[in-house]
C-alpha positions in Angstrom: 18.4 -20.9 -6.8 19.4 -17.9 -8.6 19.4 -14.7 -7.5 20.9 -11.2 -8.7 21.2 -8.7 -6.2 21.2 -4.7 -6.9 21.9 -2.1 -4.4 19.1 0.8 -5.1 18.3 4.4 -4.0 14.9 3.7 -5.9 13.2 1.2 -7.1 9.5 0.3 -8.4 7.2 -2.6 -9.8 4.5 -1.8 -12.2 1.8 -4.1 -13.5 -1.0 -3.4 -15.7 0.0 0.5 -15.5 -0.1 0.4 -11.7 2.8 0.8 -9.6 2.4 -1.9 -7.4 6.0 -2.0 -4.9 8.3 1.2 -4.3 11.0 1.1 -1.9 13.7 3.4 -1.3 17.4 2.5 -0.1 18.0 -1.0 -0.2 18.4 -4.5 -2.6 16.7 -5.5 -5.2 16.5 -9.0 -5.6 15.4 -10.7 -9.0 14.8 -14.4 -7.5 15.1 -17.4 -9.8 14.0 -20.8 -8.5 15.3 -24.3 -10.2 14.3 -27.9 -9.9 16.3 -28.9 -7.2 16.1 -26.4 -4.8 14.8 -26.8 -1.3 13.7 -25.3 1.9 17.2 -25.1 3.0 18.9 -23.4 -0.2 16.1 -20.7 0.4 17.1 -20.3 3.8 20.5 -20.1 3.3 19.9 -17.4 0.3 18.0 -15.6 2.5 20.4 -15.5 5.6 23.2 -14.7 3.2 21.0 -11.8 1.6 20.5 -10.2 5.3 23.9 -10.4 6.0 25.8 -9.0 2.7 27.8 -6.3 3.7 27.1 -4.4 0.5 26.2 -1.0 1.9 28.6 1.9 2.4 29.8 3.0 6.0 31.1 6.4 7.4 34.4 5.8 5.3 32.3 5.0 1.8 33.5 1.1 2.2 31.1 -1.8 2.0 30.8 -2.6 5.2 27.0 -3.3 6.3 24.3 -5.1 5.7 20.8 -4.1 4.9 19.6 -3.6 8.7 22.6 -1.9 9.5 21.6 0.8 6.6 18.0 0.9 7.2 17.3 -0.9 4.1 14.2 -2.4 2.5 14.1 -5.2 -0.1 12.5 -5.2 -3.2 11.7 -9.2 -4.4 10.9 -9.6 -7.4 10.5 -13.6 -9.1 13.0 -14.0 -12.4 12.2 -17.7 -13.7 14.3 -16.2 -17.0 17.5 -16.7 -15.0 17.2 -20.4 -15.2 18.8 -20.2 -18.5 22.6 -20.3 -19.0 23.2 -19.2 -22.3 25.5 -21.7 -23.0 23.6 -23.6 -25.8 21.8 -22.1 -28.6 20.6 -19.1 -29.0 16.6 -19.2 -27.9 16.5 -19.5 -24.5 15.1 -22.5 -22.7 13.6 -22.6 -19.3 13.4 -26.4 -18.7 15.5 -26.1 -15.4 12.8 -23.5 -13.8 11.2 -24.7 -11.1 7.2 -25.7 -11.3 5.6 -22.5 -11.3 3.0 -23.2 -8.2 5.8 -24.3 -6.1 8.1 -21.9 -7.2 5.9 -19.3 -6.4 5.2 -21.3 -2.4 8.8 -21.3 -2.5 9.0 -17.2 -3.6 7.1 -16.5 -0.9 8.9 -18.7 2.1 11.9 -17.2 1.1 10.4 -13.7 1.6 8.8 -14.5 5.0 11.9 -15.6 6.1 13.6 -12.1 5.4 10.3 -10.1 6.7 11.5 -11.5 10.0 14.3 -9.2 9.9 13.6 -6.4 7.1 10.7 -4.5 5.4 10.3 -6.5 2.0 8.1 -5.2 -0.9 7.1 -7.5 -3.9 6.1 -8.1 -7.6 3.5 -9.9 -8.3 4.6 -13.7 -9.3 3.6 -14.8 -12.8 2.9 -11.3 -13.6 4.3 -9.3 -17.0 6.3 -6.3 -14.5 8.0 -3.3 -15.7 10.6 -3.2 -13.0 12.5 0.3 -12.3 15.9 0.0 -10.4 18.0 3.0 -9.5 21.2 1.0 -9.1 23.5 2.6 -6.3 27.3 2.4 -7.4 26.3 0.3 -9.2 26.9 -2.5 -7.1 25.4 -5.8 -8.5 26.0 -9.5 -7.6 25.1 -12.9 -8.7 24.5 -15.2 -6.4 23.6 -19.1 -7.1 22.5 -21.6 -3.9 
């Protein structure tokens, strides 16, 4: 499991012309899953997504997480990330996961962090033109 994680003041999904998902303060996550990955990696991305102390506190450091901000997430799926770019130079998805239980997978890992935090979504499968007002910016690349 892939995922890159933005810190945003303003972020949107659009499909077919449509805005679909805003949210305001918060993460933005483009999720990638991979043959291989399990109910537990997804439950460990999303534990260490919740507790990322990304966002600034009273002295501009990062210092909390997304609760602690009053953040909300934007998910969004990203099978492309499966690629490494280390051979060739067309990319090759081979090591993306099966897209019906990629997409089961998508959405367990997003229940799991609606537990704790408002989460907004693309739609999986979908062509999306995805705004993202990067905060900072502050980007990270996480793999599980």
């Amino acid at each position: 499991m892939k995922i890159v994680v933005q810190r945003s003041k303003k972020s949107s999904v659009e499909v077919n012309n449509q805005i679909i998902s805003t949210i305001a303060n918060g993460l933005v996550l483009l999720v990638c899953l991979e043959k291989g990955d399990s109910e537990k990696s997804i439950s460990s991305a999303a534990e260490k997504i919740l507790n990322l102390r990304i966002f600034p506190d009273d002295n501009g450091r990062m210092n909390k997480d997304i609760l602690q901000s009053n953040g909300e997430i934007l998910a969004v799926s990203q099978f492309t990330l499966s690629w490494n770019g280390k051979k060739g130079n067309r990319p090759s998805f081979d090591n993306s996961m099966e897209p019906d239980k990629a997409n089961t997978y998508f959405e367990q890992f997003c229940s799991i962090l609606e537990k704790s935090v408002t989460v907004k979504k693309g739609v999986f499968g979908e062509s999306m033109q995805v705004t993202i007002a990067n905060d900072g910016p502050v980007t990270f690349f996480l793999e599980f």
